[in-house]
C-alpha positions as CSV (number, residue, x, y, z in Angstrom):
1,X,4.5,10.8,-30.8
2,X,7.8,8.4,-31.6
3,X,10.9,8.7,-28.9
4,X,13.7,7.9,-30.0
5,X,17.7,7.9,-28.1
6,X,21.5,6.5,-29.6
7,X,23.5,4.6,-28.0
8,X,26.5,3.6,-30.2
9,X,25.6,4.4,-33.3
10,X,22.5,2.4,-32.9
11,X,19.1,4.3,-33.1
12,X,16.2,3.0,-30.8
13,X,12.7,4.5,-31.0
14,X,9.8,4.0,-29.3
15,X,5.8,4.5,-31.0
16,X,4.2,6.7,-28.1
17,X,4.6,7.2,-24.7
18,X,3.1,3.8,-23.3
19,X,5.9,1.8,-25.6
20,X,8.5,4.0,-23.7
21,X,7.5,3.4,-20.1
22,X,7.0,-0.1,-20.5
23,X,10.6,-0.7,-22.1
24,X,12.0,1.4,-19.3
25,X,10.9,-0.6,-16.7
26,X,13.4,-2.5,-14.6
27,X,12.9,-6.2,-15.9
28,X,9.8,-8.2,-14.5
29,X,7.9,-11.5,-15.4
30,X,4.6,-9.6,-15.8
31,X,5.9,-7.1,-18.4
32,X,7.6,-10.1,-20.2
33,X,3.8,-12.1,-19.5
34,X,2.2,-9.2,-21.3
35,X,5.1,-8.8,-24.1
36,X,5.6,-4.9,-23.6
37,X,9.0,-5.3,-21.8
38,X,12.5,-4.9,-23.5
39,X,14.0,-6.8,-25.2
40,X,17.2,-6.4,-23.0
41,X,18.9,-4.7,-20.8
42,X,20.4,-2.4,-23.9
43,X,17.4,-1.0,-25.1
44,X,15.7,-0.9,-21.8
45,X,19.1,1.9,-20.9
46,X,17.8,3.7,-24.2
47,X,14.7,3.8,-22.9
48,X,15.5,5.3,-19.7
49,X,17.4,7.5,-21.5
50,X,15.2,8.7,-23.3
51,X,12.2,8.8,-20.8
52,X,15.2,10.9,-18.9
53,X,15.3,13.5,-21.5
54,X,11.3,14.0,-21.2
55,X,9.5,17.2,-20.2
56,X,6.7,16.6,-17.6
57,X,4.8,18.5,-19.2
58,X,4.4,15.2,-22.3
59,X,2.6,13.5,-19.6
60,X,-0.7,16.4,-19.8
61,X,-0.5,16.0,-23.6
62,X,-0.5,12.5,-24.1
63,X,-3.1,9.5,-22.8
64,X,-2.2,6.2,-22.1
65,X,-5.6,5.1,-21.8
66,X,-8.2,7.3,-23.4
67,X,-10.4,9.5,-21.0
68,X,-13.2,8.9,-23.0
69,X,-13.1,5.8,-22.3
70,X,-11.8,5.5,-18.6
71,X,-13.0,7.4,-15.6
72,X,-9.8,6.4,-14.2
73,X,-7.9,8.3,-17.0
74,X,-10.9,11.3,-16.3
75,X,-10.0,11.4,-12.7
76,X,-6.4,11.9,-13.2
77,X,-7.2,15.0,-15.2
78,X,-9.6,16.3,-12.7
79,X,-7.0,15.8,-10.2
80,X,-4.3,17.7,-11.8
81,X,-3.5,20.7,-10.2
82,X,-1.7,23.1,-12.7
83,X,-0.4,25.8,-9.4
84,X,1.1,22.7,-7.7
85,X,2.6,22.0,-10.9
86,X,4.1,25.4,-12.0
87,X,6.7,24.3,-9.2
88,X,8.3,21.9,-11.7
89,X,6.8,22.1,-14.4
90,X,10.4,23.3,-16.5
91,X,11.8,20.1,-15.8
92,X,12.2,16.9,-17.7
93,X,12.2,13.5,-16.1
94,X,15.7,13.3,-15.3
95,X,15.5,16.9,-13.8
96,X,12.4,15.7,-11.5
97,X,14.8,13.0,-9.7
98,X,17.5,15.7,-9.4
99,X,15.0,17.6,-7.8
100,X,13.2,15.3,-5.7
101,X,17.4,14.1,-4.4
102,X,18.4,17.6,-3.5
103,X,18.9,18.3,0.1
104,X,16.4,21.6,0.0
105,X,13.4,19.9,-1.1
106,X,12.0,18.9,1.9
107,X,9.0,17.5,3.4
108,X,7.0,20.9,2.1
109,X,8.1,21.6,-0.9
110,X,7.2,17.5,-1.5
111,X,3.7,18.3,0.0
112,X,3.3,21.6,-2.1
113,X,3.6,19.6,-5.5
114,X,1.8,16.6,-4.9
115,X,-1.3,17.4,-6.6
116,X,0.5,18.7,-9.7
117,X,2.1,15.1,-9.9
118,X,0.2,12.4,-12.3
119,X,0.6,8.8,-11.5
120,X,2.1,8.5,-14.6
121,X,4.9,11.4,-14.2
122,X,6.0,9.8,-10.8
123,X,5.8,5.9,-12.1
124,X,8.4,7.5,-14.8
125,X,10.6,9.1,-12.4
126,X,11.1,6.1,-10.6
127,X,11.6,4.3,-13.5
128,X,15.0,5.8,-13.9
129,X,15.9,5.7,-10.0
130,X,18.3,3.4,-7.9
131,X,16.3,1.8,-5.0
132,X,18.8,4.2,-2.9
133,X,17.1,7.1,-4.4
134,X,13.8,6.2,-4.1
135,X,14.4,5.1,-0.1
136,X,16.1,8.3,0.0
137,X,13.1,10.3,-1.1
138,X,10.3,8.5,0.7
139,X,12.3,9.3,4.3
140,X,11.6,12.7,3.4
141,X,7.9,12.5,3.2
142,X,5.8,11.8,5.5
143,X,1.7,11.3,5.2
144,X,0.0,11.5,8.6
145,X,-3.2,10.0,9.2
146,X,-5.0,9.5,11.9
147,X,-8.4,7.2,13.4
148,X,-7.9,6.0,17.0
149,X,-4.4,6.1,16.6
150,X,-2.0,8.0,14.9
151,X,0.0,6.6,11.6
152,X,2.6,7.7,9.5
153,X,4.9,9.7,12.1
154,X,8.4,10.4,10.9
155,X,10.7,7.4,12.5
156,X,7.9,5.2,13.4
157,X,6.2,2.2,12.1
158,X,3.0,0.9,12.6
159,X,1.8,-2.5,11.9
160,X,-1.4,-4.4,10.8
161,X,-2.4,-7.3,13.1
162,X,-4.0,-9.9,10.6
163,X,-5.9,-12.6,12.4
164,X,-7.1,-14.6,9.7
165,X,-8.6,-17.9,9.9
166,X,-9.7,-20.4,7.0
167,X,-13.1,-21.1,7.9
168,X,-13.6,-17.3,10.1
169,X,-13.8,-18.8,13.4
170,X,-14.4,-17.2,16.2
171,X,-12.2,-18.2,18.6
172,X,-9.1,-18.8,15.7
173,X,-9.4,-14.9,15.4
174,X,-9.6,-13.7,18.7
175,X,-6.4,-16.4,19.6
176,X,-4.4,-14.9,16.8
177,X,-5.4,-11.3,17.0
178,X,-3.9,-12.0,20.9
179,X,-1.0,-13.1,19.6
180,X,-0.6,-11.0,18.0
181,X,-0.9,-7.7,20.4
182,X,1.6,-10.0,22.7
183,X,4.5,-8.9,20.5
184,X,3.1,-5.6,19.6
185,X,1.4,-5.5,16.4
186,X,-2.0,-4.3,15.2
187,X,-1.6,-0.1,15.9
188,X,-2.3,0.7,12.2
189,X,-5.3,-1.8,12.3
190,X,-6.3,-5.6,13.5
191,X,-7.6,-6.5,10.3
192,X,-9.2,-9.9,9.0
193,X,-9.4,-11.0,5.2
194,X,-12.7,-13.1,6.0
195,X,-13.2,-16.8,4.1
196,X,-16.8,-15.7,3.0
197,X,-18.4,-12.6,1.8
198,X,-21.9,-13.0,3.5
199,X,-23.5,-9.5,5.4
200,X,-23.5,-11.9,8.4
201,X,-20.1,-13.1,8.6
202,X,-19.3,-9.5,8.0
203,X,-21.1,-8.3,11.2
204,X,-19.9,-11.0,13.0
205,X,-16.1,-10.3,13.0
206,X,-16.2,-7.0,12.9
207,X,-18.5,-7.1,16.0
208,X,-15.9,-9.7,17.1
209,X,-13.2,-7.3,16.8
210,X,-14.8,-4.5,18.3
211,X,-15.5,-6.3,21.7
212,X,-12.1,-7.4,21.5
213,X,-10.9,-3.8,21.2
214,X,-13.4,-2.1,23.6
215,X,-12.8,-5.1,26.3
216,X,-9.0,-4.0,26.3
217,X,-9.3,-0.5,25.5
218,X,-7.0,-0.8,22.8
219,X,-6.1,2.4,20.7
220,X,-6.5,1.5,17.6
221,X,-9.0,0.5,14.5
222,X,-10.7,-2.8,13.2
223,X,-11.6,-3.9,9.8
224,X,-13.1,-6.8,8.0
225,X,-11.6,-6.6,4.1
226,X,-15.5,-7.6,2.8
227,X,-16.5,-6.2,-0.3
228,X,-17.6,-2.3,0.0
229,X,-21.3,-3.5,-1.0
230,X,-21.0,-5.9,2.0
231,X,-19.5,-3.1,4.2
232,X,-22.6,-0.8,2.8
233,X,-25.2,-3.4,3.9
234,X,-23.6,-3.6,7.4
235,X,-22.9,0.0,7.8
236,X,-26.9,0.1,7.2
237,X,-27.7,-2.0,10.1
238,X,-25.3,-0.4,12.1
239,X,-22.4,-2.7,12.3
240,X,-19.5,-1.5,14.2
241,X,-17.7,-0.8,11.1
242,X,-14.4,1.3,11.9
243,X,-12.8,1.2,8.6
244,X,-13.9,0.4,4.8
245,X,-11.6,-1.7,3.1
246,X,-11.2,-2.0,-0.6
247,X,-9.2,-3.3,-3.6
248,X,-8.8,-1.3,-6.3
249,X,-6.7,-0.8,-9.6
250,X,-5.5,1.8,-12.3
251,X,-8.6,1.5,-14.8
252,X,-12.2,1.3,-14.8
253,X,-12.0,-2.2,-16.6
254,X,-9.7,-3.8,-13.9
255,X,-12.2,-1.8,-10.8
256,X,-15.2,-3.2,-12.7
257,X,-12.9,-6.7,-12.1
258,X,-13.3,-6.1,-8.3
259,X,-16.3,-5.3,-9.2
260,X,-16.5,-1.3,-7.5
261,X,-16.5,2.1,-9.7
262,X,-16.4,5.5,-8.6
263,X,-19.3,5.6,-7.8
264,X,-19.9,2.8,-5.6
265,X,-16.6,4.0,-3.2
266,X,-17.5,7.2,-3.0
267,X,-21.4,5.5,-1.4
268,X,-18.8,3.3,1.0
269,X,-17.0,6.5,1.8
270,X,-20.4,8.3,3.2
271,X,-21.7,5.6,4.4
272,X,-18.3,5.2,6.9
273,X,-18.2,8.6,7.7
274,X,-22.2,8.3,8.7
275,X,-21.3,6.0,11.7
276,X,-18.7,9.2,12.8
277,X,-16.5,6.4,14.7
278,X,-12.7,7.2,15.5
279,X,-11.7,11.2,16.5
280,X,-13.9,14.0,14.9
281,X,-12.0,14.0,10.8
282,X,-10.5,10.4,11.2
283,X,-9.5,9.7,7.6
284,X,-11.8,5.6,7.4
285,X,-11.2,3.7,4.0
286,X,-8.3,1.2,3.4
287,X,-7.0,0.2,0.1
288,X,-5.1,-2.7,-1.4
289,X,-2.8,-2.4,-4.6
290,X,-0.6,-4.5,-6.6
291,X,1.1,-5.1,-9.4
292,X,0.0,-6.8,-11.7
293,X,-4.1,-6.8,-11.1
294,X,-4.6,-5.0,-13.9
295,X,-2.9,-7.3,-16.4
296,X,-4.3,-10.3,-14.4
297,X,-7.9,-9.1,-15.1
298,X,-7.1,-8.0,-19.4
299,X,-7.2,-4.4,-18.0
300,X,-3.8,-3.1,-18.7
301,X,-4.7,-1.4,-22.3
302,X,-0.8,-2.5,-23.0
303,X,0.6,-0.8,-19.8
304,X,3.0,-1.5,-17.8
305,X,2.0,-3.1,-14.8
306,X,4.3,-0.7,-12.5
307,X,2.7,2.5,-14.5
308,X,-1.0,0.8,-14.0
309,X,-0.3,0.0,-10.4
310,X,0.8,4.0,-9.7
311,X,-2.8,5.0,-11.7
312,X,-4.6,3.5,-8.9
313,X,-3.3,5.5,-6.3
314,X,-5.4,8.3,-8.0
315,X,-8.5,6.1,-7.1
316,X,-7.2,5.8,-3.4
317,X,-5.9,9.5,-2.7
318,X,-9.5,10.7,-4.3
319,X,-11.1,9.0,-0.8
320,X,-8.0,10.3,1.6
321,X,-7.5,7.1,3.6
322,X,-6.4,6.0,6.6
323,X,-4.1,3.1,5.0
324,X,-2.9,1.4,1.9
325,X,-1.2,-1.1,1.5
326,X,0.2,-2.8,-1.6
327,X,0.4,-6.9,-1.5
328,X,3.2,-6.8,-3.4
329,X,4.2,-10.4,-3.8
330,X,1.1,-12.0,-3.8
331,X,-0.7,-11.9,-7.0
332,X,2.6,-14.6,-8.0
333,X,5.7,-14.8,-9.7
334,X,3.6,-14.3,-13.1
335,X,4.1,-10.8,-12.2
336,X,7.5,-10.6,-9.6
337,X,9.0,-13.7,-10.8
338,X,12.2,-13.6,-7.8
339,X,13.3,-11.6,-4.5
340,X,14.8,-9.2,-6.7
341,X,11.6,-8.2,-8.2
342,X,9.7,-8.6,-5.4
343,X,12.2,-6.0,-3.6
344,X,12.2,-3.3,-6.4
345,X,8.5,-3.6,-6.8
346,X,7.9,-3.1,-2.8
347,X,10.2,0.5,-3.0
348,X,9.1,1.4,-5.9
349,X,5.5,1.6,-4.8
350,X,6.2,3.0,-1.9
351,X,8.1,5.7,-3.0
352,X,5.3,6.2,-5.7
353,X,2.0,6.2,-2.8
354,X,4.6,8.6,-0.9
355,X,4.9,11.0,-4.2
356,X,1.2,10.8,-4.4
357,X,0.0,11.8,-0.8
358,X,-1.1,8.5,0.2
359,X,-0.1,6.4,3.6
360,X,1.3,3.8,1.8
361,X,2.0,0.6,3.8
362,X,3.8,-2.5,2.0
363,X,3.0,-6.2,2.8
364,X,6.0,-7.8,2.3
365,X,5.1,-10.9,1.0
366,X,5.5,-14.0,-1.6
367,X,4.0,-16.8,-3.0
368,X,5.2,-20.1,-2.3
369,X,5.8,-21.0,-6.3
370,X,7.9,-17.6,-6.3
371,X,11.6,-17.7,-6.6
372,X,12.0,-15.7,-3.1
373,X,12.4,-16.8,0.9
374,X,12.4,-14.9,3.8
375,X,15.7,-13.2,3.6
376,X,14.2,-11.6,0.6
377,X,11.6,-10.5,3.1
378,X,13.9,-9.5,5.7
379,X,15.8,-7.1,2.7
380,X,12.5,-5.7,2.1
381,X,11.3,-4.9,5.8
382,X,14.9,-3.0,6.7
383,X,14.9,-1.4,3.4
384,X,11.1,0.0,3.9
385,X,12.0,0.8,7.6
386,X,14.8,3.3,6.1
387,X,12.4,5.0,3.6
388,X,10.1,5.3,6.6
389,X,6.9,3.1,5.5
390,X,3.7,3.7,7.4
391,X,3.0,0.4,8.0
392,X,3.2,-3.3,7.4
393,X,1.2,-6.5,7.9
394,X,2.3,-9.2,10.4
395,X,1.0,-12.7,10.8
396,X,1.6,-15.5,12.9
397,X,4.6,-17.1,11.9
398,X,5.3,-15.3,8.9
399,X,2.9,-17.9,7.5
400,X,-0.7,-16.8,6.5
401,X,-3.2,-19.9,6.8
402,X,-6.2,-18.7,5.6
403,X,-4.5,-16.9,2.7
404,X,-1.8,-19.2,1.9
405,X,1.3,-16.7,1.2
406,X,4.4,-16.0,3.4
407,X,4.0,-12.4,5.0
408,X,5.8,-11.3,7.8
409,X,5.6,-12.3,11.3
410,X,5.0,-10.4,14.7
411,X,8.5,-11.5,15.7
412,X,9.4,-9.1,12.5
413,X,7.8,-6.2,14.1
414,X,9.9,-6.3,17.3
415,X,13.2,-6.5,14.9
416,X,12.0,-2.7,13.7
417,X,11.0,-1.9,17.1
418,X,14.1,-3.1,19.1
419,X,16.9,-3.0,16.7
420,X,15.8,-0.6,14.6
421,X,14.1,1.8,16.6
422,X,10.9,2.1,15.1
423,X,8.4,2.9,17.9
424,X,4.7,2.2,17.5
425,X,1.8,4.7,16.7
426,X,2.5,7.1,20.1
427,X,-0.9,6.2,21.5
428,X,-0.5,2.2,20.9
429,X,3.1,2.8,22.1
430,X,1.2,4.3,25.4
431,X,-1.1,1.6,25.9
432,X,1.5,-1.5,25.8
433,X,3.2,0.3,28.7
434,X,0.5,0.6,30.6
435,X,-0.6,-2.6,30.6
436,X,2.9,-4.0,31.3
437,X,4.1,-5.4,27.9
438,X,6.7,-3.0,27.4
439,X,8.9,-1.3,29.6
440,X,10.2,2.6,29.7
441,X,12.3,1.7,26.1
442,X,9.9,0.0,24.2
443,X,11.5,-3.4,25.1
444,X,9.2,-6.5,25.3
445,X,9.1,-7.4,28.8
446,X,6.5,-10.5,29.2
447,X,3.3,-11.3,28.6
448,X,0.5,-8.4,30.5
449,X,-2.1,-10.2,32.8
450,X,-4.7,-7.7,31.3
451,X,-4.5,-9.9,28.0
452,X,-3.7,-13.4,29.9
453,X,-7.0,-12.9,31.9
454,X,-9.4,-11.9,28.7
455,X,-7.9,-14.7,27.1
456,X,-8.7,-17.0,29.7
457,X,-12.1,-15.5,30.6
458,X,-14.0,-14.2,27.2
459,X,-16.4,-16.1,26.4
460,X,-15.5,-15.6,22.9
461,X,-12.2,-18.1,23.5
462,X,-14.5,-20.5,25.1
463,X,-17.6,-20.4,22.7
């Protein structure tokens, strides 16, 4: 179906409904990489327009990417809930954000049509929002989920504590997780990206992490970010596996890139729940997003990689999950060329994992060849703060050495905590009082002697 809008006498059209969302998308490198974007700022307002002007109801009647060919594209249909839709299922795009602003649509009303919502209707509403708008509708919703702690809250944010260390030693992990549960990071998760991919090193750190965890009776969860079929063949032998982490992206060529299908997460899904660690119903996969994956693996099918990052959060909400985070400067500036980018990207898929039911978490983070700093970063943080994020990742230093990307640091975390009021997960908030690193407000008040003597006396420092 062609689309076509006028502005100024001049007619623009657009061939079919991928053409449209990719020129309506706020300018970025990768769209410009994959030569879908618009041509300017001109016809990328007709665009918007004219995606404006479009009924939801185009988006059950048109494919970007063939179901036939996609189990991706399948599961959206499945997904599809046509009583959650009835809601809104009169309105055109422009209506949607109307909607979605009003005062009266509230946390329920957000929660009753999220299954009637495709990726694809909600990538296009925010396609034509402000970032104001799109922080304005995310404070509204909340997604709660819970393990050992609690995330997702209203007016809290939790953090992941990411001790990783380039060769996965030991004692570098242990010393940095510390570090970081000094200034009050790792509630949503103390989670490690590990160097290798071997079952061994796999058992090791999560094994690692668990005595670290059960030595200071710290309410939260533990992950190693191995490959599911790693996490299956340690779940097997009985691992202390807490959560299953995955990548994953918005089609079945780009998943096969990460080498997973539906399939294979749904095995990693049972095989977590068989180990029935965390609270009876704790939600235990974690996913990573981000833009641009798709296009980076030849996956896109001519989609826009905003649009084909919202399709994979149909993969993750299939698996309810504890956390997921988009990375959403690291794939390069390829894809977010500048802090500007960077920024828009990091609301926009929040806002779009909010719209989607999903406990979306942002690491806010760049590349060291992108055209961004820190203030970017700091933008970013307050900004996701406001549209009341789940969580986000900290590191050392703001400077990942393992990974080699600027993230934020643990220092970050106590800015949300202390200036903008952003308490921990309530039963992570608990335990830093009781062992003395916080006081009545939340303050940091020192370093606890419960973490001064493990750190002195595990024989894990010392190996």
């Amino acid at each position: 179906m062609t689309y076509k809008t006028t502005i100024e006498q001049t007619v623009f059209r657009f061939d079919d409904l991928k053409t449209l969302l990719a020129k309506a998308t706020p300018e970025r490198s990768g769209d410009q990489l994959a030569g879908i974007a618009a041509d300017g700022p001109v016809e990328r307002l007709a665009a918007q327009m004219a995606l404006a002007d479009l009924p939801l109801k185009a988006f059950l009647n048109e494919e970007l990417i063939p179901a036939d060919e996609d189990e991706v594209s399948r599961l959206i249909l499945d997904q599809h809930d046509p009583r959650a839709f009835a809601a809104i299922s009169t309105l055109t795009v422009g209506e949607l954000r109307e909607w979605l602003l009003r005062p009266e649509t509230t946390q329920d009303r957000l929660e009753a049509v999220c299954w009637g919502l495709t990726p694809e209707m909600v990538a296009a509403v925010s396609k034509i929002m402000r970032l104001q708008d799109m922080i304005a509708v995310s404070a509204k919703r909340r997604v709660v989920t819970r393990f050992r702690s609690t995330v997702g809250l209203g007016g809290r944010l939790s953090t992941r504590n990411q001790p990783n260390h380039p060769t996965d030693d030991s004692r570098g992990i242990i010393a940095s997780a510390i570090d970081g549960l000094l200034m009050g990071s790792g509630d949503a998760v103390i989670g490690v990206n590990p160097a290798t991919d071997s079952t061994e090193d796999y058992i090791r750190i999560v094994t690692l992490l668990d005595e670290l965890r059960e030595k200071l009776a710290i309410p939260t969860q533990t992950c190693c970010l191995g490959h599911v079929t790693t996490a299956i063949e340690a779940i097997e032998r009985q691992a202390p596996v807490d959560l299953v982490f995955q990548s994953v992206a918005g089609s079945e060529k780009a998943n096969r890139g990460f080498g997973v299908d539906l399939a294979l997460l749904r095995q990693a899904h049972d095989a977590g729940r068989s180990l029935k660690r965390g609270m009876p119903g704790a939600n235990i996969m974690y996913f990573e997003t981000g833009q641009g994956a798709a296009l980076s693996a030849d996956a896109h099918f001519g989609v826009d990689q905003q649009t084909m990052e919202t399709r994979a959060y149909a993969v993750a909400r299939e698996f309810n999950p504890m956390l997921v985070n988009t990375v959403v400067g690291f794939i390069g500036p390829e894809y977010l060329f500048n802090g500007k980018q960077i920024i828009r990207a990091g609301i926009e898929d929040h806002f779009c994992g909010k719209m989607l039911g999903l406990p979306m978490g942002v690491d806010v983070c760049y590349t060291n060849h992108a055209d961004a700093d820190q203030e970017d970063m700091d933008t970013l943080l307050t900004l996701l703060c406001a549209a009341n994020v789940n969580f986000v990742i900290t590191v050392p230093g703001a400077d990942d050495i393992m990974l080699n990307y600027q993230s934020l640091s643990h220092h970050d975390a106590v800015y949300c905590r202390e200036t903008l009021k952003r308490p921990p997960a309530p039963e992570f908030e608990t335990w830093l009082a009781e062992i003395g690193l916080t006081d009545r407000d939340g303050t940091l008040v020192g370093e606890p002697a419960a973490l001064s003597n493990y750190v002195r006396s595990s024989a894990l420092i010392g190996a």
